[in-house]
N, C-alpha and C positions, 0 to 999 in steps of 0.2 A: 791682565788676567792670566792665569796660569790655567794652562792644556791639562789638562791629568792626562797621564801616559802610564802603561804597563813598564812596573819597574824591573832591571835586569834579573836574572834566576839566581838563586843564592845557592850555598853549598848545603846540602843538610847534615848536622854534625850530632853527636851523642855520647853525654860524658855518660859513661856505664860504673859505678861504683859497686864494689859485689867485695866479700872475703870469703864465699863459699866458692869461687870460679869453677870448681871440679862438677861440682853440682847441678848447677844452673845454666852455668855458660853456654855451652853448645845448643841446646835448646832456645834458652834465648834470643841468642844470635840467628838461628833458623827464625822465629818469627820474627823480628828485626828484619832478616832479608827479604821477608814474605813481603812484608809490608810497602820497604824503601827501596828496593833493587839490592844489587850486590854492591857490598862495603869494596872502595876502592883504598882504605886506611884502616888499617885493625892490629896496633900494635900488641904487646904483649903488657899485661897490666902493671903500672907504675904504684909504687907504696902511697896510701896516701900520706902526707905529713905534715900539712897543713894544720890540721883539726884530728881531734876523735869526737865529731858529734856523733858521728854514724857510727859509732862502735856498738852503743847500746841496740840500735835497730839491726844493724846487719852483721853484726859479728863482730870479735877482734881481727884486728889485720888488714882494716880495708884497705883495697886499691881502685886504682881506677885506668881506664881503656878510654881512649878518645879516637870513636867510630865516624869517618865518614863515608858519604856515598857516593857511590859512581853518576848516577842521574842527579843534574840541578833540578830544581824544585823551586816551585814559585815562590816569591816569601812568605805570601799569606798561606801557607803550607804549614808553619808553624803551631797553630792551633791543633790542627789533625793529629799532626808528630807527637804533641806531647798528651792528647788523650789516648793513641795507641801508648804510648810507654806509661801512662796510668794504669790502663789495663793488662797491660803485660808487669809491672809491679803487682796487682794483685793475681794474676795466674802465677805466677810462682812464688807469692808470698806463702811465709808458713800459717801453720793452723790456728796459730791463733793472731791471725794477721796483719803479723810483723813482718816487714819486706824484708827477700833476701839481697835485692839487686836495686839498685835504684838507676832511672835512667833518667838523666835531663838535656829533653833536646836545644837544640839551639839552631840558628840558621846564620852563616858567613856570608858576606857579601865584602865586596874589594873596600868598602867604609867601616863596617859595622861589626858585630859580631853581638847576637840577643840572642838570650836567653828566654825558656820557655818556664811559665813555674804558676803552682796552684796560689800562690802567698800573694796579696796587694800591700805595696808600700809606696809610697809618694810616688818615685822614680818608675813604677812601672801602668804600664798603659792595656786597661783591657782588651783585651780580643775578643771577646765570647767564651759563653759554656764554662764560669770560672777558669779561665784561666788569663795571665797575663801576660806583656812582655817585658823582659828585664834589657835592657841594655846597659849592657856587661860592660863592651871596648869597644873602642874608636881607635879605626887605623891611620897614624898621622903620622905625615915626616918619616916613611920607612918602619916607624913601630906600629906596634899597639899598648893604646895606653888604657890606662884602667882609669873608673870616676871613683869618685869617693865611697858609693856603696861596693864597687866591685870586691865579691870575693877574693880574700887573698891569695886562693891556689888559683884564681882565673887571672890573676896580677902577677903570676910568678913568671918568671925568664922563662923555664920548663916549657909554660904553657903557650907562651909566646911566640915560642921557636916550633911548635907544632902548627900553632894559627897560623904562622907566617910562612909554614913550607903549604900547608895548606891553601892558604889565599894565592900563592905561587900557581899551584892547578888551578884554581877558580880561573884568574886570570888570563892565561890562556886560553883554556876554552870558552872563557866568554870572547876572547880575541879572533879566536876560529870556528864558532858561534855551533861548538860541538855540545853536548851532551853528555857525554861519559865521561869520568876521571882516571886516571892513572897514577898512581904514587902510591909510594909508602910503602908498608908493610900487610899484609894481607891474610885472615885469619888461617 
């Protein structure tokens, strides 16, 4: 028989896609940090080029910002995370509301890396309050690998090398059983 045990604190991350950034941004980001503490990762936004699904909703030129936070977070944190960034897609969606910004949280941990999302399909597993969880990647053998459904920009080298400097602080602090992160870039 297996113990159930409270599992280690994950990193809590957020891919921010927006093409209005001038707009939205810094607002945003204020309630973002309201919420999660202070982002200890806030690069400057990358092209997306992946896809243009999100052109029609958010404009031409989407980029995208991959936000993390100073404070670990429990994993079942997840659910909360991604109903605050629902709400925060509709306070600053437009009037007739189409989102300017899309936020999808997700939670790192030294294995894993899931994704938060309103969508069911086989591969993901309810949480509560419509929403579910996606697991994205699996960190193995020094990578991270993607499964068959993973996104291709969440499959990209690009992305990889951000999770991987990332899970680099996870690690640590979960090794000197701190709290706060340090890295990156910062808004």
């Amino acid at each position: 028989m297996s113990t159930p045990r409270e599992p280690a604190l994950g990193m809590l991350v957020i891919s921010a896609m927006c093409a209005c950034w001038d707009d939205v941004w810094d607002a945003c980001l204020d309630k973002l940090v309201d919420a999660f503490g202070p982002t200890a990762y806030c690069p400057a936004p990358s092209p997306m080029v992946w896809t243009h699904y999100y052109d029609a909703e958010l404009g031409p030129g989407v980029g995208r910002r991959i936000l993390a936070f100073e404070r670990l977070a429990p994993q079942d944190d997840l659910l909360q995370a991604k109903l605050v960034a629902n709400d925060l897609e509709q306070t600053f969606a437009r009037e007739d509301g189409r989102r300017r910004i899309n936020l999808d949280p997700g939670i790192l941990t030294l294995e894993r890396f899931v994704l938060a999302s309103g969508k069911n399909n086989a591969h993901r597993i309810y949480l509560g309050r419509k929403i579910f969880a996606d697991l994205t990647l699996l960190y193995q053998r020094g990578t991270w690998n993607a499964l068959p459904w993973t996104y291709p920009d969440y499959a990209s080298t690009e992305m990889a090398a951000k999770l991987k400097e990332l899970r680099g602080v996870l690690k640590i602090m979960l090794q000197q059983g701190t709290q706060r992160a340090s890295s990156g870039s910062k808004p």
